[in-house]
N, C-alpha and C positions, 0 to 999 in steps of 0.2 A: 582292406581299405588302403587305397595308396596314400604313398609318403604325405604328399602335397594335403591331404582329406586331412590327415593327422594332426598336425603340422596346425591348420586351421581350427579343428578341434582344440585343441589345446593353449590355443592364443585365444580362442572362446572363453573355453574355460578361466583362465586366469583373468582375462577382462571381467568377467562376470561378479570372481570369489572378490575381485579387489575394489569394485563397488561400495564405497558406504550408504550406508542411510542411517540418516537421525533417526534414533528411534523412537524420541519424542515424536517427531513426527508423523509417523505411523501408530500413535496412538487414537484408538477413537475417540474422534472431533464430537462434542454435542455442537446438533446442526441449529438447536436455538438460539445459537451466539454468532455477531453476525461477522467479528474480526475476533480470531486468533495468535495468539505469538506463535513460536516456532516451538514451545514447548505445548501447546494445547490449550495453553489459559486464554480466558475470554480478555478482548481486551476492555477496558470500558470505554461505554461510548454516551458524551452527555445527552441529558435528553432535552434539554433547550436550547440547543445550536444544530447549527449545521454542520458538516464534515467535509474537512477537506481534507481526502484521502490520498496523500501521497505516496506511490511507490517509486523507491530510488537504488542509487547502489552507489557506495560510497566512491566505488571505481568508475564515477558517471562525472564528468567536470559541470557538464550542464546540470546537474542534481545540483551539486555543493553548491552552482552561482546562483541556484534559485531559492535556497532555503534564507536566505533574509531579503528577496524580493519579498516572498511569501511574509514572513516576520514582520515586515514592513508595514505591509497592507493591513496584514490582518490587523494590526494594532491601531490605526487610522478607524475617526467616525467616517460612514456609517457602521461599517464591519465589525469594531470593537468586541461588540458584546453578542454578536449572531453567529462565529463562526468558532471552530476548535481545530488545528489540525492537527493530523494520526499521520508520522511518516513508518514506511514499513520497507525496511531495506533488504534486499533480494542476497548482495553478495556477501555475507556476511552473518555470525550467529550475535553479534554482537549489537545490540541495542544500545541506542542514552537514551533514558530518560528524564536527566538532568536538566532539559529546559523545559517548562510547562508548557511555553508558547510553541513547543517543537519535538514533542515527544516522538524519539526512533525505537521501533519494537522490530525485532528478529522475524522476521514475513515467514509464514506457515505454509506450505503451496494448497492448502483447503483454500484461502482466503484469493487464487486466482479462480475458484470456481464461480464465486458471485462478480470478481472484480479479475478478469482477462486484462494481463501485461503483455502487449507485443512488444513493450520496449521501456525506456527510462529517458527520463522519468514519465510515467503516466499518472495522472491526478481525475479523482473523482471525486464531483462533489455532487453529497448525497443527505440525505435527510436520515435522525436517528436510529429511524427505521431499515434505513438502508436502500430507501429509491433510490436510482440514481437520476439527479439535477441534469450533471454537467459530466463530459468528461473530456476532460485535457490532454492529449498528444504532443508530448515534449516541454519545454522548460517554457516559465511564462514570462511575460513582462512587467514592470510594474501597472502599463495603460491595457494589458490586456487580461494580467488576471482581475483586473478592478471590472473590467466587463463580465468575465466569466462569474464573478462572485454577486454581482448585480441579476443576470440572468437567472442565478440558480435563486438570486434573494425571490425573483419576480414569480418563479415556480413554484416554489416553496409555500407562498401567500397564496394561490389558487389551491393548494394541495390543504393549508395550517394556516389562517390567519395568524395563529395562537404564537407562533414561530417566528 
């Protein structure tokens, strides 16, 4: 093998051994749960609201200026009492779940298999079952996620009167 072959090899190899992985992570997922943390546990999801599922990264400015847009809204009639949001941050093992109105859980990469991130923040809003409503590309407004949460209300009632 010449030098150069070696050389490659071996800066392979060391890329590779120096990889981590969670190994929570790599734990097997039960597929009947429809959001995971980063360690595996299901997360809960009510079952008389809707979901508005946001994925963010703390390292996202557009994230942080939207999570008391969101707060805002959701707290205003009509939205009050129909909707719940679940943030799930990408950069980060670190969750809060110290605000009810804004719980962040440590994002699991199983949980891109139902819900694809091309980016931050992405929001979906989905019914407890896990349709998905709506989904959201980038950071919202106060006048436009009041639409977005209108439309998914308008889906929802074709889907759930009960809802």
């Amino acid at each position: 093998m010449k030098p150069k072959g070696l050389i490659f090899l071996l800066i392979l190899l060391l890329t590779v051994s120096s990889c981590k992985e969670n190994p929570a992570e790599t734990k097997k997922i039960d597929s009947s749960h429809l959001l995971v943390d980063i360690n595996g546990n299901p997360i809960p999801i009510p079952e008389d609201k809707l979901v508005v599922l946001n994925f963010m990264a703390y390292s996202c400015g557009a994230c942080m200026k939207e999570i008391p847009v969101m707060k805002k809204v959701i707290s205003q009639p009509p939205y009050r009492d129909k909707f719940q949001i679940i943030a799930l941050v990408i950069d980060s093992e670190k969750g809060d779940l110290s605000d009810p109105q804004f719980p962040i859980y440590p994002n699991n990469r199983y949980n891109f298999v139902r819900f694809p991130v091309p980016g931050t923040p992405t929001t979906y809003i989905i019914t407890p079952k896990g349709k998905k409503l709506v989904i959201i590309h980038g950071a919202v407004t106060e006048e436009n996620f009041r639409k977005f949460l209108k439309k998914a209300l308008e889906k929802a009632e074709k889907i759930n009167p009960s809802l």
